[in-house]
Chimera marker file (.cmm) of the C-alpha trace (Angstrom):
<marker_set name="trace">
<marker id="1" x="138.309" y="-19.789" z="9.387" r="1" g="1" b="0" radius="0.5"/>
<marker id="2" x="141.260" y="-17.994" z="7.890" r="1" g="1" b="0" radius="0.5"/>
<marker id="3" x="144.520" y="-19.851" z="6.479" r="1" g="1" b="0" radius="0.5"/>
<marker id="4" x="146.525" y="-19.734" z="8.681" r="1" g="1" b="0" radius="0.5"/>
<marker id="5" x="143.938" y="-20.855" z="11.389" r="1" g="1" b="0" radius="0.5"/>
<marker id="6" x="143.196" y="-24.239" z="8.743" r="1" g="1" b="0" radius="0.5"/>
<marker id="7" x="146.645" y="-24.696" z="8.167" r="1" g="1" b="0" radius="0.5"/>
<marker id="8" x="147.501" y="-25.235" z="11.767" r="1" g="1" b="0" radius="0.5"/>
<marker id="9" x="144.463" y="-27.121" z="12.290" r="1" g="1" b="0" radius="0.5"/>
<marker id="10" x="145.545" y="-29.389" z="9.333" r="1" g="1" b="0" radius="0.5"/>
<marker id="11" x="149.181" y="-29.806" z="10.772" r="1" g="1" b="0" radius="0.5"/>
<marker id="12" x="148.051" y="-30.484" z="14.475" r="1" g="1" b="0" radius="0.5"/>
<marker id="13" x="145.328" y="-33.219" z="12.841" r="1" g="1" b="0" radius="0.5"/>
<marker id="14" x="148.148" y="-34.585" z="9.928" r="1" g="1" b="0" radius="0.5"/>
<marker id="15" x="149.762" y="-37.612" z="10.540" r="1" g="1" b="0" radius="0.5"/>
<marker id="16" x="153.246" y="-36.398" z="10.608" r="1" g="1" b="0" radius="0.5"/>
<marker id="17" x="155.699" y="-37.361" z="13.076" r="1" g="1" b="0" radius="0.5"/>
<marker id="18" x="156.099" y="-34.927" z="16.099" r="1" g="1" b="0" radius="0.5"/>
<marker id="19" x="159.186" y="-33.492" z="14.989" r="1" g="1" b="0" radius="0.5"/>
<marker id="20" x="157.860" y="-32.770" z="11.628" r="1" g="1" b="0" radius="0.5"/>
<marker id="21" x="155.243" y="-30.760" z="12.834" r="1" g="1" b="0" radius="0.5"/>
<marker id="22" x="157.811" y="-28.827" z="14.989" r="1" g="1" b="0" radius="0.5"/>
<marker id="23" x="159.879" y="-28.100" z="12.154" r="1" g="1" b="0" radius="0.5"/>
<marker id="24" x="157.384" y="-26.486" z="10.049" r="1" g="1" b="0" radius="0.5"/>
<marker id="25" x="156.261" y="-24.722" z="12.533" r="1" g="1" b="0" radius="0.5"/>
<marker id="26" x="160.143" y="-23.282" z="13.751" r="1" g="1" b="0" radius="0.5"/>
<marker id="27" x="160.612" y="-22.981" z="10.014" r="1" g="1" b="0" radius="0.5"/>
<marker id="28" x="157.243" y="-21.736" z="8.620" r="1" g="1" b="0" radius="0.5"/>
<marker id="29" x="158.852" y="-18.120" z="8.356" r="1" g="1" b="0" radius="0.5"/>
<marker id="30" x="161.549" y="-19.371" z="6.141" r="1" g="1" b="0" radius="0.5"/>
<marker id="31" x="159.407" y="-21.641" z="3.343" r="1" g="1" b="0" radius="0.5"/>
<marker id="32" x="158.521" y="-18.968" z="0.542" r="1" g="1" b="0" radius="0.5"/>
<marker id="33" x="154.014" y="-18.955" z="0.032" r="1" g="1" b="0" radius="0.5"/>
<marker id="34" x="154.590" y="-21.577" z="-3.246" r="1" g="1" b="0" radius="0.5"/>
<marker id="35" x="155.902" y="-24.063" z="-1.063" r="1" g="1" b="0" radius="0.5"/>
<marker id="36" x="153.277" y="-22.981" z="2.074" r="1" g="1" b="0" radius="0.5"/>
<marker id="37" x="150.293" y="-23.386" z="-0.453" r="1" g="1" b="0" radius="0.5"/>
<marker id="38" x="151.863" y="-27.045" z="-1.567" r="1" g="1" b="0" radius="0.5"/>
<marker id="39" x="152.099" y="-28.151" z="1.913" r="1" g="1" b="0" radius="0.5"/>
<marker id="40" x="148.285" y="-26.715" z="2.587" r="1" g="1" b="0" radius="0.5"/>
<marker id="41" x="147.483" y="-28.185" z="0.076" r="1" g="1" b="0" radius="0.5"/>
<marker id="42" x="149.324" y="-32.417" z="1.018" r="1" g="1" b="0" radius="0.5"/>
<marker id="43" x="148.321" y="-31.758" z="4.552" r="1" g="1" b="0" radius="0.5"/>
<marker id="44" x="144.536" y="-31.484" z="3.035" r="1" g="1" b="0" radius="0.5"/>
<marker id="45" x="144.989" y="-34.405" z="1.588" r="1" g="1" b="0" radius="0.5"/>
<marker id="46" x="146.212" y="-36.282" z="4.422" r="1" g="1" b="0" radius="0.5"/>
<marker id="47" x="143.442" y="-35.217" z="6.273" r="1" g="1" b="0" radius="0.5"/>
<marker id="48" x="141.232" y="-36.506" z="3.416" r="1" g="1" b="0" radius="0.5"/>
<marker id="49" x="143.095" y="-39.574" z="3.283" r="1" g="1" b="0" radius="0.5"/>
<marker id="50" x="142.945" y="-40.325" z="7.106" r="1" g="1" b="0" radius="0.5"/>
<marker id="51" x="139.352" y="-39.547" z="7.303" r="1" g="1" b="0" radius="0.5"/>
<marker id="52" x="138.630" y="-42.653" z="4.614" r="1" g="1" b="0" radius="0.5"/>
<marker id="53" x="140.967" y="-44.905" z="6.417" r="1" g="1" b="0" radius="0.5"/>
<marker id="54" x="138.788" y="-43.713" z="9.524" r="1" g="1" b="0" radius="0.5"/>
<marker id="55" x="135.806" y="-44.565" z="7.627" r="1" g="1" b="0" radius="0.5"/>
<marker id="56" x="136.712" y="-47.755" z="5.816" r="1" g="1" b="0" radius="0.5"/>
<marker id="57" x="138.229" y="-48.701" z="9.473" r="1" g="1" b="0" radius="0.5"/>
<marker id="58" x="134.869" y="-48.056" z="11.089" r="1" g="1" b="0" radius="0.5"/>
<marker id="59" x="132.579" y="-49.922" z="7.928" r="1" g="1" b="0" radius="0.5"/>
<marker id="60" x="134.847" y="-53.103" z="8.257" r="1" g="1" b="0" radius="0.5"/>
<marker id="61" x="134.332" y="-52.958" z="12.302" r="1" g="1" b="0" radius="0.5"/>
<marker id="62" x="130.720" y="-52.482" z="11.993" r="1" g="1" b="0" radius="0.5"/>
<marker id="63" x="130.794" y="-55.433" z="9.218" r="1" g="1" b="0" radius="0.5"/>
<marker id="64" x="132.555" y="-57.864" z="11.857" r="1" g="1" b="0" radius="0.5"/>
<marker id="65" x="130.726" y="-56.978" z="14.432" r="1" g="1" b="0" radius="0.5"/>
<marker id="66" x="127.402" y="-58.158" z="12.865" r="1" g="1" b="0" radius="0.5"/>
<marker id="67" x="128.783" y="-61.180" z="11.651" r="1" g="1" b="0" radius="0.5"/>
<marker id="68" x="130.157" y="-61.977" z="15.166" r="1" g="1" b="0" radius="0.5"/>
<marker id="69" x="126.654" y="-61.390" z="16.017" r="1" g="1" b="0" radius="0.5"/>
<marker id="70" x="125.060" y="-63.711" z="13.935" r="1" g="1" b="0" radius="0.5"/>
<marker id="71" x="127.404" y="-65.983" z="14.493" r="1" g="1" b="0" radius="0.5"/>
<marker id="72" x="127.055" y="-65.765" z="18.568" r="1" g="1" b="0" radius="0.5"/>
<marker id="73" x="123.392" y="-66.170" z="18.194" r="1" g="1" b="0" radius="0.5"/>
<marker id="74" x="123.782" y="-68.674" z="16.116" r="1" g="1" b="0" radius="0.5"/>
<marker id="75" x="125.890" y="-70.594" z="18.329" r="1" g="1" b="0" radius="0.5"/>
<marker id="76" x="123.148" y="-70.005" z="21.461" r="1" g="1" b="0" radius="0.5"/>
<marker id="77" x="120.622" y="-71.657" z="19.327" r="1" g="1" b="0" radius="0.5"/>
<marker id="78" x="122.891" y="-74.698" z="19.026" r="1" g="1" b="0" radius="0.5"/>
<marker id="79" x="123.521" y="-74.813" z="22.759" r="1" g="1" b="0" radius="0.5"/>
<marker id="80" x="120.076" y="-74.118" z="23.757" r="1" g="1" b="0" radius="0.5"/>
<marker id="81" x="119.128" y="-76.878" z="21.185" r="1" g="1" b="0" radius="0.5"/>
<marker id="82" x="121.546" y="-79.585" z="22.825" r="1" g="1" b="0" radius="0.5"/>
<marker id="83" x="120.631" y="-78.450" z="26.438" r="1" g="1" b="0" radius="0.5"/>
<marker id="84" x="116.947" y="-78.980" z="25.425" r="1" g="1" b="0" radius="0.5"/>
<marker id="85" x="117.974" y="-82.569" z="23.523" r="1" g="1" b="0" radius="0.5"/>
<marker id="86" x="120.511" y="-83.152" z="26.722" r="1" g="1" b="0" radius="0.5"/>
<marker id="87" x="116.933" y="-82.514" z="29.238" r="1" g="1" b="0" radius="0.5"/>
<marker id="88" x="114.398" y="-84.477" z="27.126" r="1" g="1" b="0" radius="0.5"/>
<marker id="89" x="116.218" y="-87.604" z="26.975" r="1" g="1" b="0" radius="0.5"/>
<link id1="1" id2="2" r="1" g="1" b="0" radius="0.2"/>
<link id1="2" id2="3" r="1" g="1" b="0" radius="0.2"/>
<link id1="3" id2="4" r="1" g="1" b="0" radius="0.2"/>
<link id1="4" id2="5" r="1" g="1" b="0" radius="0.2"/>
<link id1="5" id2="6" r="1" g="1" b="0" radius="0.2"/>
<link id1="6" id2="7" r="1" g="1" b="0" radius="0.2"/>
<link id1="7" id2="8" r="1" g="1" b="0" radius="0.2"/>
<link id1="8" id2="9" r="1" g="1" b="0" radius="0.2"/>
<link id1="9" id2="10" r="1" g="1" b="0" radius="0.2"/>
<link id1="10" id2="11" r="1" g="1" b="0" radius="0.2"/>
<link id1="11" id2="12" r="1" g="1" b="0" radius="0.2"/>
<link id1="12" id2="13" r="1" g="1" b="0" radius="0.2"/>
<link id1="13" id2="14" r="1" g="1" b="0" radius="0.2"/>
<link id1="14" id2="15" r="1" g="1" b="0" radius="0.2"/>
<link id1="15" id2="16" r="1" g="1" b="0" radius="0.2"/>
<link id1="16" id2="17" r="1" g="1" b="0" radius="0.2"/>
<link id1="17" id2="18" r="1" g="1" b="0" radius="0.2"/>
<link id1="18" id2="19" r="1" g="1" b="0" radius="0.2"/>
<link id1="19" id2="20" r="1" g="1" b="0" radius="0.2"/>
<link id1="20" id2="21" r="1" g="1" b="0" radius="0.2"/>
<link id1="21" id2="22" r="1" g="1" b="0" radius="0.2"/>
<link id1="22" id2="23" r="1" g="1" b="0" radius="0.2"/>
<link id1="23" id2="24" r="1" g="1" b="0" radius="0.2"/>
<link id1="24" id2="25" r="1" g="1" b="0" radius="0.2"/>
<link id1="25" id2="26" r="1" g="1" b="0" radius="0.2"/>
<link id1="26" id2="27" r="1" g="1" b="0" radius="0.2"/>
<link id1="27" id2="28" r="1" g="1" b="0" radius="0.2"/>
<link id1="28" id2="29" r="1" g="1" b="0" radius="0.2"/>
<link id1="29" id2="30" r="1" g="1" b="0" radius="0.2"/>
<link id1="30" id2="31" r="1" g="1" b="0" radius="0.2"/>
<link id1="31" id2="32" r="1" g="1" b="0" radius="0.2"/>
<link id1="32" id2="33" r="1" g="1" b="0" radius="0.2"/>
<link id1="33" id2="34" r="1" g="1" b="0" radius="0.2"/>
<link id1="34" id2="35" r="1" g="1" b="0" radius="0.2"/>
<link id1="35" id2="36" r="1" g="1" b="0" radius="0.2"/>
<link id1="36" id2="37" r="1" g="1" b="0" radius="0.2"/>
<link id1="37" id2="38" r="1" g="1" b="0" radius="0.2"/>
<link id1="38" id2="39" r="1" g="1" b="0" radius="0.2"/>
<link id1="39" id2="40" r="1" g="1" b="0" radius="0.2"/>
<link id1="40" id2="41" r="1" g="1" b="0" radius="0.2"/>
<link id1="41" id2="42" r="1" g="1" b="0" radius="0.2"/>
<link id1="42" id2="43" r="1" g="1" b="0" radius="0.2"/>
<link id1="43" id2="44" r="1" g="1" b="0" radius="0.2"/>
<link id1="44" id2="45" r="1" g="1" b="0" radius="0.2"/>
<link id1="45" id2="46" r="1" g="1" b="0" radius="0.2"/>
<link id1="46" id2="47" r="1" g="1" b="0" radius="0.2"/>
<link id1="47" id2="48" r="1" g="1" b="0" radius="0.2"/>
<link id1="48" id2="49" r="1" g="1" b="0" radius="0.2"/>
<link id1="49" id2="50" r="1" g="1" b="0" radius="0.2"/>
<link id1="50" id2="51" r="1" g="1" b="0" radius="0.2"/>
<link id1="51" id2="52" r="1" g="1" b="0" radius="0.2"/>
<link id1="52" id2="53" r="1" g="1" b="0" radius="0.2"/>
<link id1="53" id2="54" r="1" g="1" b="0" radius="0.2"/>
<link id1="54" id2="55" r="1" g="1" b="0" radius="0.2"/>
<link id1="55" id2="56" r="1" g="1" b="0" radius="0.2"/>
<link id1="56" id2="57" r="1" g="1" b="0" radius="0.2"/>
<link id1="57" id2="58" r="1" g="1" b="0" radius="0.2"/>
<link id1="58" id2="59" r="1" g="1" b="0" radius="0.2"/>
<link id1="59" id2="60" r="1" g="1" b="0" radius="0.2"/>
<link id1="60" id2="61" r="1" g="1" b="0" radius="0.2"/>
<link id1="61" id2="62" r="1" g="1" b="0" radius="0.2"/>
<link id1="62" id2="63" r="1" g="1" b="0" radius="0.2"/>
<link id1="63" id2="64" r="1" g="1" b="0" radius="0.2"/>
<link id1="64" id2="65" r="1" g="1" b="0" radius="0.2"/>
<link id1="65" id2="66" r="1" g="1" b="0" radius="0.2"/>
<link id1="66" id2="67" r="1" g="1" b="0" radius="0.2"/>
<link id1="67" id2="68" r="1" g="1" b="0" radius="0.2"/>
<link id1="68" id2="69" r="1" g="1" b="0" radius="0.2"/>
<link id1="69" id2="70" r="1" g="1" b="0" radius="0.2"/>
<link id1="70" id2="71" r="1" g="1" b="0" radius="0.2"/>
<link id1="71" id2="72" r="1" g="1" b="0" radius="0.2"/>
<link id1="72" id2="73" r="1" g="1" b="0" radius="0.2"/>
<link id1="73" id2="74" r="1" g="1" b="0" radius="0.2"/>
<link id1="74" id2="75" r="1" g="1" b="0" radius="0.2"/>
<link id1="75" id2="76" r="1" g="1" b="0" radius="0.2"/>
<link id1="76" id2="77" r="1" g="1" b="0" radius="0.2"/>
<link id1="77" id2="78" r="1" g="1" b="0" radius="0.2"/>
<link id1="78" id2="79" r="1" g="1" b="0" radius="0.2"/>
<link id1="79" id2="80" r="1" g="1" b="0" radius="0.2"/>
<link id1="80" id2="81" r="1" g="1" b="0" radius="0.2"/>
<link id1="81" id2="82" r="1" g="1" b="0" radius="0.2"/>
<link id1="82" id2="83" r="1" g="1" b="0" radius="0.2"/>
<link id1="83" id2="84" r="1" g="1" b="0" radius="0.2"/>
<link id1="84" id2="85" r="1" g="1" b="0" radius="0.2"/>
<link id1="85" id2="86" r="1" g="1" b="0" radius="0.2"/>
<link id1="86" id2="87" r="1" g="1" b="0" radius="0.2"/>
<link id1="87" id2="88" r="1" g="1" b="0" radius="0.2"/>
<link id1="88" id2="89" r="1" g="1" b="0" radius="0.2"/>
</marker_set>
């Protein structure tokens, strides 16, 4: 993939606002290549820095799920328990 090709696949995936995006892209012509090879390079990092939010989002979901889990099963055991106590008596 070429640059240019990244660079707009970095913008369209950043987390910049809307209008933003559409003013780099109106203005990209104007911005001299220092200043296009610092944005390339923040709007890398951004998509670095989204993708471990992503992940740590997704590890902490996965962590509370199981728990909730655990916990639900443990909670069927008690009910099953008292139903079985409830029936016996």
């Amino acid at each position: 993939m070429n640059k240019s090709k990244k660079f707009a696949e970095l913008l369209f995936n950043s987390s910049l606002d809307a209008e933003v995006k559409d003013f780099i892209i109106e203005n990209l012509d104007k911005f001299s290549d220092a200043e296009k090879n610092e944005m390339f390079e923040i709007l890398e990092k951004d998509m670095k820095n989204t993708k471990n939010i992503l992940n740590l989002t997704k590890m902490k979901f996965d962590l509370e799920q199981k728990r909730f889990e655990k916990e639900s099963n443990e909670l069927e055991l008690e009910v099953l328990k008292a139903e079985m106590e409830k029936n016996g008596k």
